[in-house]
C-alpha positions in Angstrom: 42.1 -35.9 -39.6 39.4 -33.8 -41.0 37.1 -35.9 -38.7 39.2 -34.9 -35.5 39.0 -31.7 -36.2 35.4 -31.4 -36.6 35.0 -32.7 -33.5 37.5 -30.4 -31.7 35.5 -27.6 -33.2 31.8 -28.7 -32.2 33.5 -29.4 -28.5 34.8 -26.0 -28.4 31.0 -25.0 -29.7 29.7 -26.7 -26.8 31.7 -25.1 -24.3 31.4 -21.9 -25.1 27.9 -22.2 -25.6 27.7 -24.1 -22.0 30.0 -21.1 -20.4 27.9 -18.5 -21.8 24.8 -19.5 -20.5 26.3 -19.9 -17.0 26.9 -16.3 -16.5 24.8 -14.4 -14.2 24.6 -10.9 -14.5 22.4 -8.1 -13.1 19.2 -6.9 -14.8 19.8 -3.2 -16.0 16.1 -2.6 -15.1 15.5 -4.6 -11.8 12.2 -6.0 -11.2 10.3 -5.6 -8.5 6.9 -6.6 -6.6 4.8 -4.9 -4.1 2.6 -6.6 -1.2 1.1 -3.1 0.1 -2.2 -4.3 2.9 -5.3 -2.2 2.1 -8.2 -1.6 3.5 -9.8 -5.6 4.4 -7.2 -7.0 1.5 -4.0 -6.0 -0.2 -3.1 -4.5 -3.5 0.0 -6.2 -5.2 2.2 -4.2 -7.6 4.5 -5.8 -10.4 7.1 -3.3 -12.1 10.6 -2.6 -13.4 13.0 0.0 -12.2 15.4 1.7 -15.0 17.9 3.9 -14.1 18.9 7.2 -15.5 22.3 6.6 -15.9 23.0 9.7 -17.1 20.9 10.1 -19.8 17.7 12.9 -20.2 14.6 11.3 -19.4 11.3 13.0 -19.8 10.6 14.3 -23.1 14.0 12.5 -24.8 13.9 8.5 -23.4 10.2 8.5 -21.9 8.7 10.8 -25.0 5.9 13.4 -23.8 2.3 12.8 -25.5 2.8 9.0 -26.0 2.1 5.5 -24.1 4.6 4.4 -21.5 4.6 1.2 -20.0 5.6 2.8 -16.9 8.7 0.7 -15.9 10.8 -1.3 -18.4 10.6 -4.7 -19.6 7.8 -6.4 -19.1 4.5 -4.4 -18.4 3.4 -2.9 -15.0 0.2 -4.7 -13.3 -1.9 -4.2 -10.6 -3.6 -6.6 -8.6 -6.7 -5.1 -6.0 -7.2 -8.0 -3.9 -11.0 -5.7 -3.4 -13.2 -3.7 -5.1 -12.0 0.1 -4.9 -12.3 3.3 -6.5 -10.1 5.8 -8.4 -11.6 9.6 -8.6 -14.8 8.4 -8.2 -14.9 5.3 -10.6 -15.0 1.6 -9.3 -12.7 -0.7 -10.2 -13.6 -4.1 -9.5 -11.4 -6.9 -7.9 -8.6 -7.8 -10.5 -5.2 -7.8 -11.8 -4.9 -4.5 -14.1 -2.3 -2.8 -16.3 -0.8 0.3 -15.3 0.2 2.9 -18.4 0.6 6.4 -18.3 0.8 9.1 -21.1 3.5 11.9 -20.1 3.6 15.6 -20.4 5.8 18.3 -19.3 3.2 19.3 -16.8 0.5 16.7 -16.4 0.2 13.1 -17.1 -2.4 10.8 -18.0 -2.7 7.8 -15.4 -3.9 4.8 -16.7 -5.6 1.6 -15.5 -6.3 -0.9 -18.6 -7.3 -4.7 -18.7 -4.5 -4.8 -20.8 -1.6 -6.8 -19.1 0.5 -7.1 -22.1 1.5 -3.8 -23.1 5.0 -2.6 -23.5 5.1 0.0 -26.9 2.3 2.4 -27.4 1.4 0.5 -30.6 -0.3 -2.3 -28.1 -2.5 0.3 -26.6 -6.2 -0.1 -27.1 -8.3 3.1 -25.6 -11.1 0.6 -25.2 -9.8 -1.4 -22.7 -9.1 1.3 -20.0 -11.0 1.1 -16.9 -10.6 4.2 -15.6 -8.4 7.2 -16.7 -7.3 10.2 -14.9 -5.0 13.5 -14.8 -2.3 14.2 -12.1 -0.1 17.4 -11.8 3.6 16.7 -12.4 5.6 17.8 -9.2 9.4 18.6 -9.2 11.4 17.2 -6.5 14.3 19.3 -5.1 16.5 16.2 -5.8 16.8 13.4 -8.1 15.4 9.5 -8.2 18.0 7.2 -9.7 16.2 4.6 -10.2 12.2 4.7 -11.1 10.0 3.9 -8.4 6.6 3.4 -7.3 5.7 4.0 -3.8 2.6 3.2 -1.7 2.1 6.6 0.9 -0.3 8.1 3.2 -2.0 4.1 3.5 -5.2 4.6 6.0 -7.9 1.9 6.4 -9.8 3.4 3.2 -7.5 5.1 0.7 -3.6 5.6 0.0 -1.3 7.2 -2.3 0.6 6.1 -5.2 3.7 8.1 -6.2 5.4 7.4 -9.5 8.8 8.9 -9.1 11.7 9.1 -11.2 14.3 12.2 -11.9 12.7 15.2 -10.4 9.6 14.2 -11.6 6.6 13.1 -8.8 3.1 11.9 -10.4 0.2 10.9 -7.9 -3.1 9.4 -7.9 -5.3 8.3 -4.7 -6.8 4.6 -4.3 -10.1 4.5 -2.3 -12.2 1.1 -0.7 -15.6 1.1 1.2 -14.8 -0.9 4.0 -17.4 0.9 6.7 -20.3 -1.4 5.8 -18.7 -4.5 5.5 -16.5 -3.8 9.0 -20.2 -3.0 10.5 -21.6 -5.9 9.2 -18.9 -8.3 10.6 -19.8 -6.2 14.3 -23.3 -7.1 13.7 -22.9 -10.7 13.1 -19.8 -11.2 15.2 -21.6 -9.6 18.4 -24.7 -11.6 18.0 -22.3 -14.5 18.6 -21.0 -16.2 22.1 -17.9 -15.2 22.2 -18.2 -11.4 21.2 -15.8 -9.5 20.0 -16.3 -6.2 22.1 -12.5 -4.9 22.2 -12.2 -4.8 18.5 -15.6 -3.5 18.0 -15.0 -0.7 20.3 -11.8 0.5 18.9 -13.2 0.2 15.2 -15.8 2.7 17.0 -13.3 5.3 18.4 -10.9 5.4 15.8 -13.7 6.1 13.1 -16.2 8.4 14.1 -18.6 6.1 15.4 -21.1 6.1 18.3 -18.9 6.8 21.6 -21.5 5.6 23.9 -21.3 2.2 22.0 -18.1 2.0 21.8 -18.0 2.9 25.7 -20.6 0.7 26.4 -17.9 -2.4 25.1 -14.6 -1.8 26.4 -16.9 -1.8 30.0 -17.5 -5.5 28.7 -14.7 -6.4 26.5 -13.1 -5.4 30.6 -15.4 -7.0 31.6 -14.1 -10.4 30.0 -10.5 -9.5 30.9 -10.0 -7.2 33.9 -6.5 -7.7 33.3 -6.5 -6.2 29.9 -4.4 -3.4 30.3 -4.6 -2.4 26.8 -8.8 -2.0 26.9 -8.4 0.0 29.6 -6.1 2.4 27.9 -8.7 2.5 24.8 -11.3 2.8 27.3 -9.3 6.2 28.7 -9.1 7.3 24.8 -12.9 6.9 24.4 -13.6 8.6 27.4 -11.5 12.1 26.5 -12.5 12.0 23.3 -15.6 12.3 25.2 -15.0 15.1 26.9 -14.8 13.5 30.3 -11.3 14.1 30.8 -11.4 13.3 34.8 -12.9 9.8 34.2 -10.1 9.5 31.3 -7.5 10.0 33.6 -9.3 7.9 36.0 -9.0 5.2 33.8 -5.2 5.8 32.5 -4.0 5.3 35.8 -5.7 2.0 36.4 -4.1 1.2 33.0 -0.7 2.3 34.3 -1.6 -0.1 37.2 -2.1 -3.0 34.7 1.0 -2.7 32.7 3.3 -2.6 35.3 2.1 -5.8 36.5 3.3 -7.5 33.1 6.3 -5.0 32.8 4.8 -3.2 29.0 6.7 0.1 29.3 5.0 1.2 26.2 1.6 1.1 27.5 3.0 2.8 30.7 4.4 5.7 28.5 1.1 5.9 26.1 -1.4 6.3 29.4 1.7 9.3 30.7 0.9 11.1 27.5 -2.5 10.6 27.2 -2.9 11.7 31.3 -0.2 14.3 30.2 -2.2 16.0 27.2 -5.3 16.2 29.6 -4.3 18.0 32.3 
């Protein structure tokens, strides 16, 4: 008897034990990762989102003066797939930890080869790469949950905004992309099949030579006289040149061009651009 009811009690261990661990439920602190293209790579951010849920955050759960992880759980990373720079200090290709000291009006913005650190007893000052001070903002509004957003991305820098209650943090991102994009040019037009279309744009669209640039949508045209879309960024070129008849010249052949494969959108963006010039 005292055997059977050992067993019956292990069996009901096992079940319970087996039934526990086959509940699911929702993190209170969501994960999330990033994929944000930059510049001739990506950067790649790992963090977790609490929520307010009614509590007071900055200065009572997120203290002011001391170490945050910057998310919950496990520690917040950031992976540059290239070299960039953060007011004015390189940071070299890598996966990074992301802390942040908090204050009532500034905080401290961290990156540390640290990836590991989740209490401000882990800290270790001599492993930062680069450290730098960003005015708090107040939103009009709260942010449930905390979040970190990539904005204002162009080809060489962008914006990340730490954002939780009606609390905004910021610091700018920055790659050198010009001399390696030139260098590609160089090489790839010394080749047969030469890339003049994507040359020429990279040209217009940053402050490059306009005559160049001019000088291969003729032949990126050239290759393709039924590339309505170099025609259009051939009309571009041309007003930002100042030669605004030749531009809309140019536009209209376009117009020509994308009627012929039915692209309404290239129709409407040589309207505008014959539009603005006249």
């Amino acid at each position: 008897m005292l055997r059977s009811i050992l067993l019956f009690a292990l069996f009901i261990s096992l079940y319970c034990s087996t039934s526990a661990q086959s509940i699911k439920t929702p993190a209170p602190s969501p994960p999330q990762f990033v994929r944000q293209d930059f510049g001739l790579s990506n950067i790649e951010l790992s963090y977790s989102r609490p929520g307010i849920k009614g509590r007071t955050i900055f200065g009572d759960l997120v203290p002011y003066g001391k170490v945050w992880r910057t998310g919950a759980n496990q520690a917040t990373t950031l992976t540059f797939g290239d070299d960039i720079t953060i007011e004015g200090t390189r940071v070299p290709a890598g996966k990074y930890g992301l802390l942040t000291i908090p204050d009532k009006d500034e905080w401290t913005i961290i990156i540390t080869r640290q990836l590991d650190v989740t209490s401000p007893a882990a800290y270790k000052q001599d492993q930062d790469v680069v450290r730098v001070r960003s005015k708090v903002e107040e939103l009009p509004f709260s942010i449930e949950s905390f979040t970190i957003l990539f904005s204002d991305v162009t080809s060489t820098s962008c914006r990340l905004d730490l954002c939780w209650d009606k609390t905004v943090v910021s610091f700018i991102v920055n790659t050198d992309i010009d001399s390696r994009v030139m260098t590609q040019i160089d090489n790839a037009l010394n080749k047969d099949n030469r890339p003049y279309y994507t040359a020429a744009v990279f040209y217009l669209d940053n402050g490059k030579d306009l005559n160049k640039a001019l000088e291969w949508f003729d032949k990126a045209i050239a290759q393709d006289p039924k590339a309505f879309y170099a025609v259009y960024q051939k009309a571009r070129c041309q007003a930002k040149m100042g030669r605004k008849q030749d531009a809309i010249a140019t536009a209209k052949k376009s117009i020509e061009l994308s009627k012929q494969v039915n692209n309404a959108d290239y129709v409407a963006l040589n309207e505008k651009l014959i539009s603005s010039l006249q």
